[in-house]
N, C-alpha and C positions, 0 to 999 in steps of 0.2 A: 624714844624708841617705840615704836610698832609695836601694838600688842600681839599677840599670836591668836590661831583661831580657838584654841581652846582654852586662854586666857577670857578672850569675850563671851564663849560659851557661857564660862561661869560668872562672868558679871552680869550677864545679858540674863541669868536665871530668875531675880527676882524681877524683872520687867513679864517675862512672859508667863511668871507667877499673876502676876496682876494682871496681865493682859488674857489668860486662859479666865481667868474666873467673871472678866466684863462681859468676857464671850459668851460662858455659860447664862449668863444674868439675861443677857439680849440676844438669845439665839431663841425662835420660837421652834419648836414641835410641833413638826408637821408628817402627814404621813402620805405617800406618795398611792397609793390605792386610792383617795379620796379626790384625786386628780384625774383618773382616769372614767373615761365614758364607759364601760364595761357593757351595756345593752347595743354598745355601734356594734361590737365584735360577731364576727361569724367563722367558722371554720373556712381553713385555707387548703390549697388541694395538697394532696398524699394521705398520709396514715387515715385522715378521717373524710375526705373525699368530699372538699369543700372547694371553695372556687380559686382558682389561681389570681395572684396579684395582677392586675391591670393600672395600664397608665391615668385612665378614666376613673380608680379608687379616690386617688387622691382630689380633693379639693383646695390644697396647698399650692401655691406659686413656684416656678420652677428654683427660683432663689433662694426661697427660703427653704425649700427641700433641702437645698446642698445644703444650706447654712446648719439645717438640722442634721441632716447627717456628718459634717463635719463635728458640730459639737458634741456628737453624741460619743463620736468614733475617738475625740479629744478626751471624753470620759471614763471609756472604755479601759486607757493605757492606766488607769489607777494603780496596778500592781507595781509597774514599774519607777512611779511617781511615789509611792511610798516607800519602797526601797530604797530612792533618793533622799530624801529628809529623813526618814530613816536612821542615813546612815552619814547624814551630814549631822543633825542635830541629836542623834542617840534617842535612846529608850528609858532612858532614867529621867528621875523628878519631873517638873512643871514641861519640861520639853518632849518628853515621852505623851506626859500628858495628852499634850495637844497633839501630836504627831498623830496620835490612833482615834482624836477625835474627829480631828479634820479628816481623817480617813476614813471614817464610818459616816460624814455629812456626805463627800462626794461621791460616796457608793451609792447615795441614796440618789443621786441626782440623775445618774444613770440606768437604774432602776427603773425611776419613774419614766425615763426620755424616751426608754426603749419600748416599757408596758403601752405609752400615748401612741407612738409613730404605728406600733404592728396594733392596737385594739380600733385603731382611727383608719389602717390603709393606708399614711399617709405619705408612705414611702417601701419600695420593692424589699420586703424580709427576706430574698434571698441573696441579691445585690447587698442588703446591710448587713449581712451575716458575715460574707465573703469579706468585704471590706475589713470589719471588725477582726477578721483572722489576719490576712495581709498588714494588718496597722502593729497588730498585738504582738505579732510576730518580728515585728520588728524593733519593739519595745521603744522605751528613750530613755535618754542616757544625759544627763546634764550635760551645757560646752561649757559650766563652770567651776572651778576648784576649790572654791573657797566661801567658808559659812556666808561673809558679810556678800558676795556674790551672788551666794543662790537666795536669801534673804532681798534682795534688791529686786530679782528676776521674778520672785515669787508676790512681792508686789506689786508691780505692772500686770505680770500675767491676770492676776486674780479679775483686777480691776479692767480688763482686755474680757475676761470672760464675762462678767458681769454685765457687760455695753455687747457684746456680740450674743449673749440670749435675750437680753432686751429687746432687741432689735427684731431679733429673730422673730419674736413672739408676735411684734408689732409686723411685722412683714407678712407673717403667715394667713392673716385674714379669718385668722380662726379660732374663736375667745377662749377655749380650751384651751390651746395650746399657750396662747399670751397668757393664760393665767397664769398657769404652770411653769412656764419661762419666769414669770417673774418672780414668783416663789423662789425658786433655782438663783436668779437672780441676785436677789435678798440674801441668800447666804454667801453669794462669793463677795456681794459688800462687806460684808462681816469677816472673811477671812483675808479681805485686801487690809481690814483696820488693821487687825494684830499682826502680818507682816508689816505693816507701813509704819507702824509706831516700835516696833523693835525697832526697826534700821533709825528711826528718829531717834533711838537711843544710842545706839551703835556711832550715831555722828559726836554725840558726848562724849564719849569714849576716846574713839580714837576716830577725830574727823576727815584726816587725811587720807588713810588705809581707806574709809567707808566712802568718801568723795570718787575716790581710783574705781571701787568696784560700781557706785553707781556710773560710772564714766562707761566703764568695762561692756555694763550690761545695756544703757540707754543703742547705743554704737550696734550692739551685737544683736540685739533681739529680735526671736522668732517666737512664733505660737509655738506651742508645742506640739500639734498636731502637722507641723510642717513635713515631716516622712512618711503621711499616708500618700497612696496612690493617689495621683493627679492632683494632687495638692494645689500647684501655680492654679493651672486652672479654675478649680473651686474659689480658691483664695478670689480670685480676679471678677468671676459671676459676684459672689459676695461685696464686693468692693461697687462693681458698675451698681448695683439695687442698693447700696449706701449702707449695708447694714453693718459693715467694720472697713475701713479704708483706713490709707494714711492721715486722711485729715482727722478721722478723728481719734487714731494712736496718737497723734499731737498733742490736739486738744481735749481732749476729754479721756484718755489716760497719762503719758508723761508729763502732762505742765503740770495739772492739777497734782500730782504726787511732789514733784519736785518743789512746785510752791508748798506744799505745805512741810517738807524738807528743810524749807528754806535754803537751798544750794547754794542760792547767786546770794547770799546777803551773809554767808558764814562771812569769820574774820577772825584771824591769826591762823589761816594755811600756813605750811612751808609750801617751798618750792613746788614740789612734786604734788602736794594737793592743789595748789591756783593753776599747776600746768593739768590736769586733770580737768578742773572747773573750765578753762581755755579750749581744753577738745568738746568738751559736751555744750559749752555756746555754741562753737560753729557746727556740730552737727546740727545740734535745733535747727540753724540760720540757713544751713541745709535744705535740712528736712523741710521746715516751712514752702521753702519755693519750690519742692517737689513737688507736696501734697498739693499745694496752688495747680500746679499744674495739672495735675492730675485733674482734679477735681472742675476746671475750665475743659479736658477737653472732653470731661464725662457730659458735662452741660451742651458742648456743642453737638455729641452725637445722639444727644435726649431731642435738643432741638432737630436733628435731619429724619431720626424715626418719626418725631413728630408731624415735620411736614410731606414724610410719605406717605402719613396712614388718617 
């Protein structure tokens, strides 16, 4: 029989016991002031009658802009992200723990995102304000019901966030910012461990139920930042300059999780877990010839700008 979700809550407790205190051990202290150029900054116009934002501030690539201002704007819904775990995983013992830890690291990441982009110019502070209202405003709201679900979704995602500031940083052309990006980086590695190794435990437990939800969420998944305005859009700029596409949600966040999962090599499913495992091959087998293609016909139109210019 199926465990329930509040059965695994409390077996899952001494896992995330052990798993909060790795984190403590290998989590470094860092402080997000020490990241910022503080001598670029200059007053902007209004109250203090400094100069207004110009497109010519920035020295950042028009990609990496969005790419920053998406992640930033990804940051930003933090309230409603912890109301989620929250209120999945409660506030008592080793799970509370971490709920308001992780919630005090990504506060910080936003912090710093927003001190770097307005002290650097590197993006319109009144276009990012606006945006920040429009996003926040519309809050997010899990599409999933259930602990070993959002447990699944919160590992991909981490490890989705990690490779899209990487990239970022690498894209921006601007060693401040790639510093800082990877700093930021460095901790959503760390918060994709302790998601990724519950659910590893979660498959001990009860393999079948935990097979269904990673099935559930590999099929279903979206950024989280998917309901800001112009989204597709952004999404799509970000994808053509290579800094998060399908190929690499492929490879370098779902295989790598699911292999170390070990998905395809469990043994003794029922039914309803190998019919689970059967949906999430063929999407990969899917997915795979998308991304191909995608990614052929981003080459080809790399090749015709090329030989316009």
């Amino acid at each position: 029989m199926a465990m329930t979700q509040t059965e695994l809550l409390h077996e899952l407790e001494p896992v995330v016991a052990g798993e909060l205190n790795r984190h403590e051990k290998m989590a470094k202290e860092w402080f997000p002031h020490e990241y910022i150029p503080w001598s670029q900054g200059r007053d902007f116009d209004g109250i203090y009658g400094g100069e207004a934002w110009q497109e010519s501030d920035s020295t950042i690539p028009e990609a990496a802009r969005v790419s920053l201002i998406v992640n930033l704007l990804t940051e930003d819904n933090l309230p409603s992200y912890h109301h989620e775990i929250a209120t999945t995983f409660g506030r008592d013992g080793a799970w509370g723990t971490w709920v308001h830890r992780w919630t005090a690291e990504e506060d910080r990441h936003g912090t710093a995102l927003r001190d770097y982009l307005t002290v650097t110019r590197a993006v319109d502070p009144v276009a990012l304000e606006r945006a920040r209202m429009h996003h926040m405003e519309q809050g997010f709201v899990t599409a999933y019901g259930t602990m070993l679900q959002q447990l699944a979704y919160v590992s991909f995602q981490e490890l989705a966030t990690r490779i899209s500031h990487r990239n970022t940083g690498m894209a921006s052309g601007d060693e401040g910012c790639e510093r800082l990006l990877a700093r930021i980086a460095a901790d959503e590695n760390l918060h994709m461990l302790f998601y990724r190794n519950l659910l590893k435990a979660a498959f001990e437990l009860d393999p079948n139920q935990t097979m269904r939800a990673v099935t559930d969420v590999v099929t279903t998944f979206q950024m989280p930042g998917t309901g800001m305005e112009g989204f597709a859009r952004k999404a799509m700029i970000i994808a053509h300059e290579g800094i998060y596409d399908l190929r690499l949600h492929l490879d370098d966040v779902l295989m790598p999780v699911l292999r170390q999962w070990a998905v395809f090599d469990k043994t003794g499913l029922d039914a309803e877990g190998e019919k689970a495992r059967d949906e999430l091959s063929a999407f990969l087998e899917k997915t795979d010839a998308t991304a191909a293609r995608f990614v052929e016909r981003r080459e080809e139109r790399r090749a015709r700008i090329a030989a316009r210019g």
